[in-house]
Structure formats: C-alpha cells, structure tokens
C-alpha positions as CSV (number, residue, x, y, z in Angstrom):
1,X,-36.7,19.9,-18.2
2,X,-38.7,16.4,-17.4
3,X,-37.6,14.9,-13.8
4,X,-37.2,11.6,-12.5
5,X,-38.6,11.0,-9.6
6,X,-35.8,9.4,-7.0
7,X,-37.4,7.8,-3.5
8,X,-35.8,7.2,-1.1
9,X,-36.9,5.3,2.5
10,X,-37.1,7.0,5.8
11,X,-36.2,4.9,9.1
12,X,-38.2,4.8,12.4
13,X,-34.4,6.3,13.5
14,X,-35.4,9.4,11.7
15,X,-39.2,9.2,13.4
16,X,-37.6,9.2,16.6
17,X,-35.2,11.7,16.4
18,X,-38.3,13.9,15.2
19,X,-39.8,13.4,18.2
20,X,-37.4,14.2,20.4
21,X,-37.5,17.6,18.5
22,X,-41.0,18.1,18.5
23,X,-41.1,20.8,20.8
24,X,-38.6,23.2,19.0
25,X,-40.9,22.2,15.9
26,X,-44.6,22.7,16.8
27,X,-45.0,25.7,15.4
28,X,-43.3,25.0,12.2
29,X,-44.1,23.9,9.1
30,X,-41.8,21.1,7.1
31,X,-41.2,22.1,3.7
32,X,-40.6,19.9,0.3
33,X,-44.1,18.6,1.1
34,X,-43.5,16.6,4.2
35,X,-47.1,17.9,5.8
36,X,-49.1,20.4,6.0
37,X,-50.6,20.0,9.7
38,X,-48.4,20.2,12.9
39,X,-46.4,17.4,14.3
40,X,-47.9,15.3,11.2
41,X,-44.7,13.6,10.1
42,X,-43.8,12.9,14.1
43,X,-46.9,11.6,14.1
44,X,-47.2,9.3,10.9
45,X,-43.4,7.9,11.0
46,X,-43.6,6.7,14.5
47,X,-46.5,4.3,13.7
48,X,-44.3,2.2,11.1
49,X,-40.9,0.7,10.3
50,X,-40.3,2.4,7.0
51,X,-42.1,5.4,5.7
52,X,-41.6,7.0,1.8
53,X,-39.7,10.2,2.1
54,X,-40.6,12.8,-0.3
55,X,-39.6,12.8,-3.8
56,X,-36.7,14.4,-5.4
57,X,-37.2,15.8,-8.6
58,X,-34.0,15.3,-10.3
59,X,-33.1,15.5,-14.1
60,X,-32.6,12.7,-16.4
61,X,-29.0,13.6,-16.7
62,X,-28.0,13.5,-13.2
63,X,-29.5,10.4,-12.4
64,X,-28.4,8.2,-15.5
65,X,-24.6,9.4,-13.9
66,X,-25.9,8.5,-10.8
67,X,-27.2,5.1,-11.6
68,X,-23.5,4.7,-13.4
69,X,-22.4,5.7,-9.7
70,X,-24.8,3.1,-7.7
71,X,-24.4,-0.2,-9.6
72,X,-20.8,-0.5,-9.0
73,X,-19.8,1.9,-6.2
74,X,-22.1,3.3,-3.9
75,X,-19.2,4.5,-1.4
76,X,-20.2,8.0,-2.2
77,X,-23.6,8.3,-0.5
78,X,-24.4,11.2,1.7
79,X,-25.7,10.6,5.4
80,X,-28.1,13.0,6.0
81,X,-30.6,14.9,3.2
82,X,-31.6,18.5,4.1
83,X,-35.0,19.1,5.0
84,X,-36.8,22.6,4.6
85,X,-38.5,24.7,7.6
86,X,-39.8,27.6,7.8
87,X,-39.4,29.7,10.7
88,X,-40.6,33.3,11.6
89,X,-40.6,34.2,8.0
90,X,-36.5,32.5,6.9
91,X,-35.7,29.3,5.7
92,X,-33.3,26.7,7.2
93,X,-32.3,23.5,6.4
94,X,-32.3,20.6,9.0
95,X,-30.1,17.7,8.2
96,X,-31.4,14.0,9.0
97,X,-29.5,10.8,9.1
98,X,-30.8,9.5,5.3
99,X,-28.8,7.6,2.9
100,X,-28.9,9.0,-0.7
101,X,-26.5,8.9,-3.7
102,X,-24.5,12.1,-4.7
103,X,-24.4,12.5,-8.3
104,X,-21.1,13.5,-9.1
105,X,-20.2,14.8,-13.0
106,X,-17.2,12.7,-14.5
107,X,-13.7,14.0,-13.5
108,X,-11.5,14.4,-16.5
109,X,-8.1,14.6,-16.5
110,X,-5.7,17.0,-18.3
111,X,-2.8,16.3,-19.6
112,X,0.2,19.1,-18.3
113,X,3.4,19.2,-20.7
114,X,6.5,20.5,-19.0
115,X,8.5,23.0,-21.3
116,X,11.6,21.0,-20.6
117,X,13.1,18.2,-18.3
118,X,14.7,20.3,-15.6
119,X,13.9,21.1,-12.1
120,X,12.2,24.3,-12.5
121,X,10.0,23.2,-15.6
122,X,8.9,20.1,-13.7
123,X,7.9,21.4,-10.8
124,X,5.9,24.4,-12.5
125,X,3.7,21.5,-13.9
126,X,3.4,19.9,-11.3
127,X,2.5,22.6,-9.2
128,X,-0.1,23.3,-12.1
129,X,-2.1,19.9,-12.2
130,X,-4.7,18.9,-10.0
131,X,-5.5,15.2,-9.1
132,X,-6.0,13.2,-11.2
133,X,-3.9,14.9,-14.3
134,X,-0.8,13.7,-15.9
135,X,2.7,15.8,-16.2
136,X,4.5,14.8,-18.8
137,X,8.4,15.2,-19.1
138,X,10.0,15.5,-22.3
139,X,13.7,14.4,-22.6
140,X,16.6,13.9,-23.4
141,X,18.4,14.4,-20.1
142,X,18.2,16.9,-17.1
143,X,20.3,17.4,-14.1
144,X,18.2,18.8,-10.8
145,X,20.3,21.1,-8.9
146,X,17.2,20.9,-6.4
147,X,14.5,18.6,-5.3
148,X,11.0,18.0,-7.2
149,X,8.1,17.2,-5.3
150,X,4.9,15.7,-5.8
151,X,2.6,17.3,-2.5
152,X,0.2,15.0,-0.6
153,X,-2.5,17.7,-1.9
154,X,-2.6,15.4,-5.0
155,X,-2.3,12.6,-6.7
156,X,-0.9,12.7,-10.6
157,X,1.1,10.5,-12.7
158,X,4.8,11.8,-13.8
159,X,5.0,10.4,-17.0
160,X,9.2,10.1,-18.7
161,X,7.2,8.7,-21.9
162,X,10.3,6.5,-22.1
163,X,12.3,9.6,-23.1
164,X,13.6,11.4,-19.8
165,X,16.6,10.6,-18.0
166,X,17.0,12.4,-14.6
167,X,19.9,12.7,-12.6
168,X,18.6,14.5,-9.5
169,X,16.1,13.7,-6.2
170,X,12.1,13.1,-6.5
171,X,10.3,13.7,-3.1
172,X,6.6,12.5,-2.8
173,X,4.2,12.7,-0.7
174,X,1.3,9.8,-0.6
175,X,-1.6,11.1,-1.3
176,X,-5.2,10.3,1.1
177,X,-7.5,9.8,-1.8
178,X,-5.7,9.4,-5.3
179,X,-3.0,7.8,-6.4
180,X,0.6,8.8,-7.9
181,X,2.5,7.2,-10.7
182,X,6.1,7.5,-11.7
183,X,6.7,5.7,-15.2
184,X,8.9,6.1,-18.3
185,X,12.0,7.4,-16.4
186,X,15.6,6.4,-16.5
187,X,17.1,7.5,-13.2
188,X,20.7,7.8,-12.5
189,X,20.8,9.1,-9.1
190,X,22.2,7.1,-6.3
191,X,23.0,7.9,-2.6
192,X,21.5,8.1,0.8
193,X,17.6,8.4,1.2
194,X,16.1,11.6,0.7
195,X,19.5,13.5,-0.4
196,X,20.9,12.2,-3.6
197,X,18.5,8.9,-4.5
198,X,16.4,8.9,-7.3
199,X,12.7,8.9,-6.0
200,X,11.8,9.2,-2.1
201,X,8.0,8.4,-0.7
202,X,6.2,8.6,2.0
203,X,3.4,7.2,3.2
204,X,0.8,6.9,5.8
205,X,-0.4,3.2,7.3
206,X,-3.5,4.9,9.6
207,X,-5.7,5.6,8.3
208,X,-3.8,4.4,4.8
209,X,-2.6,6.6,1.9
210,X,-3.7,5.3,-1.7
211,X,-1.5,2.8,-2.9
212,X,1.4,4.4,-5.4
213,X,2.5,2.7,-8.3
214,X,6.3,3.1,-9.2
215,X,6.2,1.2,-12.9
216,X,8.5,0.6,-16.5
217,X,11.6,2.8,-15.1
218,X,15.0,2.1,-15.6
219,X,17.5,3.3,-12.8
220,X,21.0,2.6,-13.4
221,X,24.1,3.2,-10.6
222,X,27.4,2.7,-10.7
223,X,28.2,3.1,-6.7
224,X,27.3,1.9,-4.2
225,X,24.3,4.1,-3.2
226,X,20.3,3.4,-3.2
227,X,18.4,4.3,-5.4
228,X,14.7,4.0,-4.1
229,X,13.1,4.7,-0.7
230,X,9.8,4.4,0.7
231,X,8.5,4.9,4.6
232,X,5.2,5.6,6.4
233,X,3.9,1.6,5.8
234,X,1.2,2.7,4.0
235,X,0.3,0.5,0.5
236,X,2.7,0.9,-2.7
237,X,3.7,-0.8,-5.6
238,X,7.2,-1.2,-7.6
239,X,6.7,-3.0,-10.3
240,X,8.0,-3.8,-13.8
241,X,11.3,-1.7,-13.9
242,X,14.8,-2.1,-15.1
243,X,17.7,-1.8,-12.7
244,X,20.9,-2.2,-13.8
245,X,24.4,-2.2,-11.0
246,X,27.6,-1.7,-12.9
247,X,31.0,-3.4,-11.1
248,X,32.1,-0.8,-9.3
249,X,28.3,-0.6,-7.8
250,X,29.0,-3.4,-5.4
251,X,26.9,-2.8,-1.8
252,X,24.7,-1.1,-3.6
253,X,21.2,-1.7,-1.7
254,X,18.3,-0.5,-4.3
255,X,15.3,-0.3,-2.2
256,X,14.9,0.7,1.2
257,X,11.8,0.0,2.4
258,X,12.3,2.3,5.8
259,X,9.0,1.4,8.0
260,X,8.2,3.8,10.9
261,X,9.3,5.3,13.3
262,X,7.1,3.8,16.0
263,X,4.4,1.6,16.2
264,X,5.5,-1.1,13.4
265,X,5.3,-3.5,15.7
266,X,2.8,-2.7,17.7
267,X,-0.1,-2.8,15.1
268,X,-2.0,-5.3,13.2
269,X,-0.2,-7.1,10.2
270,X,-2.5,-9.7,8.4
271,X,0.0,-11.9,6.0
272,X,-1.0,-12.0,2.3
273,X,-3.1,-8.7,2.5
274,X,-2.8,-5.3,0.1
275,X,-1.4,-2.6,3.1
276,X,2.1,-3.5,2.4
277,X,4.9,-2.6,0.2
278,X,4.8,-4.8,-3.1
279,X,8.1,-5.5,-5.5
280,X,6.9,-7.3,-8.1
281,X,8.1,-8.2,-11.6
282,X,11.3,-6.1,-11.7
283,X,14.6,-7.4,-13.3
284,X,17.1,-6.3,-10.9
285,X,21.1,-6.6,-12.2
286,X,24.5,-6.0,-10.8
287,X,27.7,-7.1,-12.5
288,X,30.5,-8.1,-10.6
289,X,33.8,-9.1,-12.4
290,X,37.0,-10.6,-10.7
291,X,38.1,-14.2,-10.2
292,X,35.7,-14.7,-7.9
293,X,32.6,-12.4,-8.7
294,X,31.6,-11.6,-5.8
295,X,28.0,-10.2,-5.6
296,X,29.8,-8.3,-2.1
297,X,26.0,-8.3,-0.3
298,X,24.1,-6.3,-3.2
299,X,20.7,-6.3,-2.2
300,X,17.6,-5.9,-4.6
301,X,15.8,-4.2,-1.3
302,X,16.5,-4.0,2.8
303,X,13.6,-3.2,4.9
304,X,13.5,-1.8,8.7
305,X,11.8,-0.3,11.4
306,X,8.6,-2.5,11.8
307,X,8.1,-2.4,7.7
308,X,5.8,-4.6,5.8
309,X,7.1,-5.8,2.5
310,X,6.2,-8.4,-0.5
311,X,8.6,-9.5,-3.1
312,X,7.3,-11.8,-5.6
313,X,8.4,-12.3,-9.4
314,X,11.1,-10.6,-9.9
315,X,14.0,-11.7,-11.8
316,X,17.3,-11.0,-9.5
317,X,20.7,-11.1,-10.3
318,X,23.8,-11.3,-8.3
319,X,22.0,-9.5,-5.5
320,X,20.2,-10.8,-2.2
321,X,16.9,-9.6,-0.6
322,X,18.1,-8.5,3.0
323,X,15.1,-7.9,5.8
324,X,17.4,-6.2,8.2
325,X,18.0,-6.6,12.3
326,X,20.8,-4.3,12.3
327,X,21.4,-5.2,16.7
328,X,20.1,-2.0,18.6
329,X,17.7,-1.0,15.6
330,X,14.2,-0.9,15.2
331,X,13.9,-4.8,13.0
332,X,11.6,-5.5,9.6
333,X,8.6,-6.9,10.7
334,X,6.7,-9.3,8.2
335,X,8.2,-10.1,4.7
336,X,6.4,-12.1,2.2
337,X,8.8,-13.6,-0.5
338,X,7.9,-15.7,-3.4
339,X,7.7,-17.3,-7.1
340,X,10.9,-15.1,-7.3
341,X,14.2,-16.3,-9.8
342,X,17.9,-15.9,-8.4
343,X,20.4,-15.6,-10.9
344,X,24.8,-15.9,-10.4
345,X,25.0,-15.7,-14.3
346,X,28.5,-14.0,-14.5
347,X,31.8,-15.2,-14.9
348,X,33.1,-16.9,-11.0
349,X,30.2,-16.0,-9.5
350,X,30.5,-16.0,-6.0
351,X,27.0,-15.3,-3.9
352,X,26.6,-16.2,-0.4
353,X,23.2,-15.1,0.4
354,X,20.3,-15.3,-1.6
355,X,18.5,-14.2,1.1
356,X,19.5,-12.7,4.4
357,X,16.5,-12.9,7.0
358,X,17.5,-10.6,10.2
359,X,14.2,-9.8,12.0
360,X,10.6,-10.3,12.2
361,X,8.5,-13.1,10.6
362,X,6.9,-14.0,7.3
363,X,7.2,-16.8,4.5
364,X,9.2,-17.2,1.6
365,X,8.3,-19.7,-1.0
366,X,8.9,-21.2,-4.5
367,X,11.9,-19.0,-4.8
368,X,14.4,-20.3,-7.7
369,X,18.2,-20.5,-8.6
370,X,19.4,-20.7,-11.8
371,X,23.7,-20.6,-12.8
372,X,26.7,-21.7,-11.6
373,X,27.9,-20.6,-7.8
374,X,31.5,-20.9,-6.6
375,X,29.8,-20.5,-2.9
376,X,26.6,-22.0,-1.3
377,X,24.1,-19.9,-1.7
378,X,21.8,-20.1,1.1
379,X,18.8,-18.8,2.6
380,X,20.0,-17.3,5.7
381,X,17.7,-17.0,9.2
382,X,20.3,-14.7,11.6
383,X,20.4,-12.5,14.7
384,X,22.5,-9.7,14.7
385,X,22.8,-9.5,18.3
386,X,25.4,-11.4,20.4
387,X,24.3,-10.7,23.6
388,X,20.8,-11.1,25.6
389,X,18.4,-13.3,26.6
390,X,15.8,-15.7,23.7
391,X,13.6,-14.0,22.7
392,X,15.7,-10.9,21.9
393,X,13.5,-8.0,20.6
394,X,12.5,-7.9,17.2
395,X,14.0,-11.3,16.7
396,X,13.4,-14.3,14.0
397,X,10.3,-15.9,14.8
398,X,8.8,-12.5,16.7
399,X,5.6,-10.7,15.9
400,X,3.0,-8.5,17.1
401,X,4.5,-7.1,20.6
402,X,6.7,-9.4,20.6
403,X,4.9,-12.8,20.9
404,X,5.7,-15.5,19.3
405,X,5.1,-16.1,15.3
406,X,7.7,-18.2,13.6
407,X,8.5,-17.9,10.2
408,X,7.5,-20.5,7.4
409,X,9.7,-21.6,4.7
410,X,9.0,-24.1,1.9
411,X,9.0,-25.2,-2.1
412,X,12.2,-23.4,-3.0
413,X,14.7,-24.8,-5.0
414,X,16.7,-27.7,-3.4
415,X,20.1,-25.7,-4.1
416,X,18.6,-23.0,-2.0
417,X,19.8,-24.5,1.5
418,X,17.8,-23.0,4.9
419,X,20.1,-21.8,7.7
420,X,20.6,-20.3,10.7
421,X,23.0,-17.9,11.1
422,X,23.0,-17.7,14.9
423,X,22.1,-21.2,16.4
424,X,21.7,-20.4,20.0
425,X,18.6,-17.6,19.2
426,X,17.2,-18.3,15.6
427,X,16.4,-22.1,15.7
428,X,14.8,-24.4,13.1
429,X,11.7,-26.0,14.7
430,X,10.8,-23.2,16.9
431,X,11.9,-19.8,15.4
432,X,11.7,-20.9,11.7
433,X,9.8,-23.9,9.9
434,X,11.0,-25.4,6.7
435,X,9.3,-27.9,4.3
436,X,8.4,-29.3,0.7
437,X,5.1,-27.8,0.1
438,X,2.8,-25.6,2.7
439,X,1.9,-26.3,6.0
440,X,-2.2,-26.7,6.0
441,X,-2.1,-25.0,9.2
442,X,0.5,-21.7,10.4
443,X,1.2,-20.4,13.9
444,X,0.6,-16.9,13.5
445,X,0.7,-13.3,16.1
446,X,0.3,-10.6,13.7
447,X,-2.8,-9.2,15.2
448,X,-4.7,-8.6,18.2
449,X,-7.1,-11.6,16.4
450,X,-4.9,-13.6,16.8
451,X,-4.5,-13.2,20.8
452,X,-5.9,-16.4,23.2
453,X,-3.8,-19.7,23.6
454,X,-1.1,-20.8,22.3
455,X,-1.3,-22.3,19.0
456,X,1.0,-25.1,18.9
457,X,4.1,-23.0,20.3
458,X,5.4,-20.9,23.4
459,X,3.8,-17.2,23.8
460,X,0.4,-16.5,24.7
461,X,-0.9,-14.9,21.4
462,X,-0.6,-17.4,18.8
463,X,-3.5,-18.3,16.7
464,X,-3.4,-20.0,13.5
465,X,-4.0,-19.2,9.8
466,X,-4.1,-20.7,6.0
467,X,-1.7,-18.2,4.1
468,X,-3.0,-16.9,0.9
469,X,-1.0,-14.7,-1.3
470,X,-2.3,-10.9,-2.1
471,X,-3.8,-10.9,-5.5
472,X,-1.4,-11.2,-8.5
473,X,-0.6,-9.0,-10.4
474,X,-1.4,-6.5,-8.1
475,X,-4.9,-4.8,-9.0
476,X,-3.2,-1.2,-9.4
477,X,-1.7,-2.6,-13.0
478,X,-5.2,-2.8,-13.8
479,X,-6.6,0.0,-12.6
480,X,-8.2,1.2,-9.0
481,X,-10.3,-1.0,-7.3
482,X,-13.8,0.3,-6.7
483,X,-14.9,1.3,-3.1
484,X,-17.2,-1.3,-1.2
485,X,-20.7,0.1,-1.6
486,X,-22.2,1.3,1.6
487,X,-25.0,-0.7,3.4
488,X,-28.4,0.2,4.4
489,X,-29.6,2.4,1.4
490,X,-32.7,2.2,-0.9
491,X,-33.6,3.8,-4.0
492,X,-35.8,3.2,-6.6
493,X,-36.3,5.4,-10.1
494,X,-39.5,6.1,-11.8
C-alpha cells in the first residue's frame, strides 16, 4: 500500500537527554534510520534548536482519520515515540519525550435491547454494553424488586424510548471518561436517597467525572419522598423533565443535591463555571388543595454538604428551591439561581418561600412570579442556628474556608421581596446584597485566587469578580465538547 510520509520535529530536550545516555549507547546502533555512525544523532541534535525526526510511513487511511483527529482535537497525542536499537543481536524500543498524533479508528456504538423492563433484563444489558452503547428499555411498566446499576467502568445511555415506566431504584456511578444518559423514563419511585428513590448518582469533583445528563423523564410521587439524588460535586445535568407532586405529596423535596463528605468547602468554586450540578428547563408541579393551599415547604431541589448547584429556567410550581443549613450540618456552598418562573396557580394558594437560602453564597437573579398568593412570598436569607458567635460556620455570606463572600441578589420580580430570616447573623449590606440590575463589580472568596486584601468587606480573602453565567443551554444538549488540543506539537503530511 502507498504511505504518507508524517514528520514530525525533534527538540534540543530530546538531544540532551541523548547525551546524557551516550555512554550506555556507543556501541549501538539507532534503528528506523536515525544514523548509521556512533553517537551521530547526539552529535547532530545538539548543534540546533529543532532537528527532522525520521519519517513514519503510514497509510493513507490512518492518516486521513488522523487529520479528522488533529484539526479539532488534538488531546489524544502520545508523549514519547519509540525508537529502535539494537543491542547484542535483540531489539528494544527506547521511548523519547515526542509529541505525535494517535490515530484512532471511529468508535461505534451498538444499540443493546433488553428482553423486557424488569430488573434482571435491565441489568443483563447493561452489563452487556460497553461505553459508549445505548440500552434500550421496552415498556409498559416494571416493578424492581432490586437495584439496577450503571458501573463507573462505563458510560451508556438508558434509553425509556418514552415507553417505560419504572417503579424501583437506579444506582450510577459517574463515569471518568464518558458520559451517562437517562431519558424517556417515567419514574414513580419516591423515598429516601439510595433506598427507594428513583435514580441515585455519584460523582467525583477531583479529578472530575464526565458530566451526566438526566433528560425528557417524567417522575411522578404522591408522598412525600425524593425522587432524585446526586453526590460527589462532580459536573451533571437535569434537564427538560416532567415532575408532577399530587396533594397528598406535600414535603416532598425532588432533588437532593448531597455534596461531599469533606472538603466542599475547602476547595476552589469559580461562580458561573461548568463543575457544578445544573437544573435547567424542567417543569416542576405539586398540587395542593384545601382553603389555603398550602405548598407545605415542597422543594423543586435542597442541596448540602459543601454542594455546588445551578438552577436556571425551570418552570416551578407551588414548590421553593431550598439551599439548606440544617444548624450542626455540613451547609450548601455556592448556588447560582436564575431566569427561573415561580408559579402559586392553584385554588388559595398559599406559598411562603419562593426561595429559602440557609448557607453558603451565590446569586440569584431575574427570577419571576406569576399567580395569585394568599401569603408573601419571599426570598428568604436565614441561619438555622440560634446560638454562636457572627460568622457562624457555613453561614450566609461565607465561602472558601470560611472567609468572607456575600451573596448577590438582583432583577427579580418586585413581588419577590428579599429577607432575612435571622437579623442578628444574616444581614443586608454585609452578608447579602440586593439591587435592580448587577453590580459591575462582586466581592468574591471562592478560591485560593481570590486570597490578598480585602475587597471592599471584612475577611482577608476577598477579591472581586464580573459574574458570567455558564453557557446556556448547557453544551451536553448538544453534544460533548471537544478536548483542548495539546500545545507544542508539529506535523506536516506529504
């Protein structure tokens, strides 16, 4: 078969490193054509910056694919290229430090039917698929007598094809390199995180796990249970499903974003950035009846432990979005909330809290109300805690270890009224900022960047910041975002 000859440039790095081998070396002889005369490469690479390396035949084949590779993506490039010698009669291969691009074949994905909707079927595709493949469930209905889980060995998409409804527990593990995707399930499982809710996952924040997508579900509960639960802090994304409250589901919380067990508020958190948990574009509905309704502190989602969330453009109805500092617990940490639409649309509606903000810091913005509410309806800054010294730990207005980094409220609807539910430790004007449009300029200690004077406010960590939302929609509805391409390589095809 013709070849295309691939070059690729050799450093004075690699000349030195040579050197220091020489005298292993002098009696060898480099293969692939490097010299034939001792120490001759030593020699010839030392004298200059950049020398050609030898040429790689490669086939046409592999190197149209790997052009496909290089002019988006070049995050797959090998390190070192192996180098032939020949000593006492055997062949080795010495690695040096050379950039060059693997040429990978195409991955294609299968497509893995299970014979049925139940537990055991579900789990013998799954188990059957390989990264990158998608399961899908037929329907009508199943009940899971036991868990189903999605390994961390793999990433696939479990796919309802809007047919499936489970009652039963999902447990899934985030995997390091692809992706999972739930869609096209109705869930009707409800209860206490990893025991009887719908879909459990965890996650890893360092190094991060690849952002899941949890999309076009419908979950549906009639008690006050939850229904969705996600730990670890690493990236993820629930988006576009249906979920529907019945009365008697008053208290229900539907998310839990859980956090970590340590460390949430010791590491870096940089506001309006992808490594969080994103809710986005869900229609979220509980229906309360009586004279008054009263949404009884139905949340759309409650975060803890240090966790990192974002919820933007969702519709929400008769339900609050609760960060929680539950006094002697481990706090939320940073909450982004925004562009999302608050709805008391039922008979008598009686909603005190649109949102209740418990712990940490973040912003909420352009938030809206629309109906009739028999109570205020506020936007509530509290601390749990009755007792202790300002600052208390994991307080309004805290951030990384603790310093000071107040939270930032403005452009929501004028019916949407900003207070503090515990005056003496959560105070506007030093814990919590409210106004019309955005501040140019935002006190900020959310990373160890952001350590040095004071910005403006007590501590000695704040710096200051323009917020800028994450990307929306999120780039996972679109598809993966390609790897940065690495630095420092050269190629050229003849």
């Amino acid at each position: 078969m013709t070849g295309v000859k691939l070059q690729v440039v050799w450093r004075r790095s690699v000349a030195s490193q040579l050197d220091a081998t020489r005298s292993d070396l002098k009696d060898d002889r480099l293969g692939s054509g490097l010299s034939g005369t001792k120490n001759g490469p030593e020699r010839a690479g030392a004298k200059s910056a950049t020398r050609a390396f030898p040429i790689v035949v490669v086939p046409p084949f592999y190197v149209l694919h790997g052009l496909s590779c290089l002019v988006p993506q070049l995050a797959t490039a090998l390190e070192s290229l192996p180098i032939m010698i020949r000593r006492n009669g055997l062949l080795f291969l010495m690695a040096l430090p050379l950039c060059v691009c693997v040429f990978s074949h195409p991955v294609h994905a299968n497509t893995v039917s299970a014979n049925s909707c139940s537990a055991t079927d579900v789990q013998n595709a799954i188990n059957s698929a390989m990264s990158g493949d998608t399961v899908l469930v037929p329907g009508p209905s199943c009940t899971w007598s036991s868990t189903v889980t999605i390994p961390g060995s793999k990433g696939i998409t479990l796919n309802g094809q809007n047919v499936a409804t489970i009652t039963g527990h999902l447990e899934v593990t985030a995997n390091s390199a692809a992706s999972t995707f739930i869609t096209g399930f109705t869930w009707v499982s409800g209860g206490n995180c990893g025991v009887a809710n719908a879909i459990s996952i965890h996650t890893t924040f360092a190094p991060p796990s690849q952002t899941f997508r949890v999309f076009a579900n419908t979950f549906s509960e009639n008690s006050n249970g939850t229904l969705f639960c996600v730990d670890g802090n690493g990236p993820g994304l629930f988006d576009h499903n249906t979920i529907s409250i019945g009365s008697s589901g008053g208290a229900t919380e539907v998310i839990h974003n859980l956090g970590v067990t340590a460390g949430g508020w010791t590491t870096d958190v940089t506001p309006g950035s992808s490594n969080m948990f994103f809710v986005e574009d869900n229609t979220f509905t509980f229906t309360p009846t009586g004279n008054p309704a009263n949404f009884q502190g139905t949340s759309a989602i409650q975060s803890y432990s240090g966790a990192r969330t974002v919820v933007r453009h969702n519709n929400i109805h008769m339900m609050q979005v609760d960060q929680h500092g539950t006094c002697g617990m481990v706090y939320a940490r940073w909450w982004e909330i925004y562009e999302n639409t608050f709805f008391t649309d039922v008979a008598n509606a009686n909603q005190s809290n649109y949102m209740a903000l418990r712990g940490g810091s973040g912003v909420a913005f352009n938030n809206h109300h629309q109906g009739t509410n028999l109570a205020s309806g506020v936007v509530e800054l509290t601390e749990d805690c009755t007792t202790g010294t300002y600052p208390l730990s994991n307080q309004i207005g805290r951030g990384d270890s603790q310093d000071y980094s107040p939270v930032y409220i403005w452009g929501n609807d004028a019916d949407m009224t900003v207070n503090s539910g515990n005056a003496t430790d959560v105070q506007s004007g030093r814990d919590y900022f409210t106004s019309v449009s955005q501040p140019a300029s935002l006190v900020v200690c959310e990373t160890a960047a952001n350590k040095g004077a004071a910005g403006g406010g007590p501590g000695t960590c704040p710096g200051t910041y323009n917020y800028a939302p994450y990307t929306y929609p999120h780039p996972v509805t679109a598809g993966a975002t390609p790897p940065a391409p690495p630095t420092n390589v050269k190629a050229s095809a003849h």
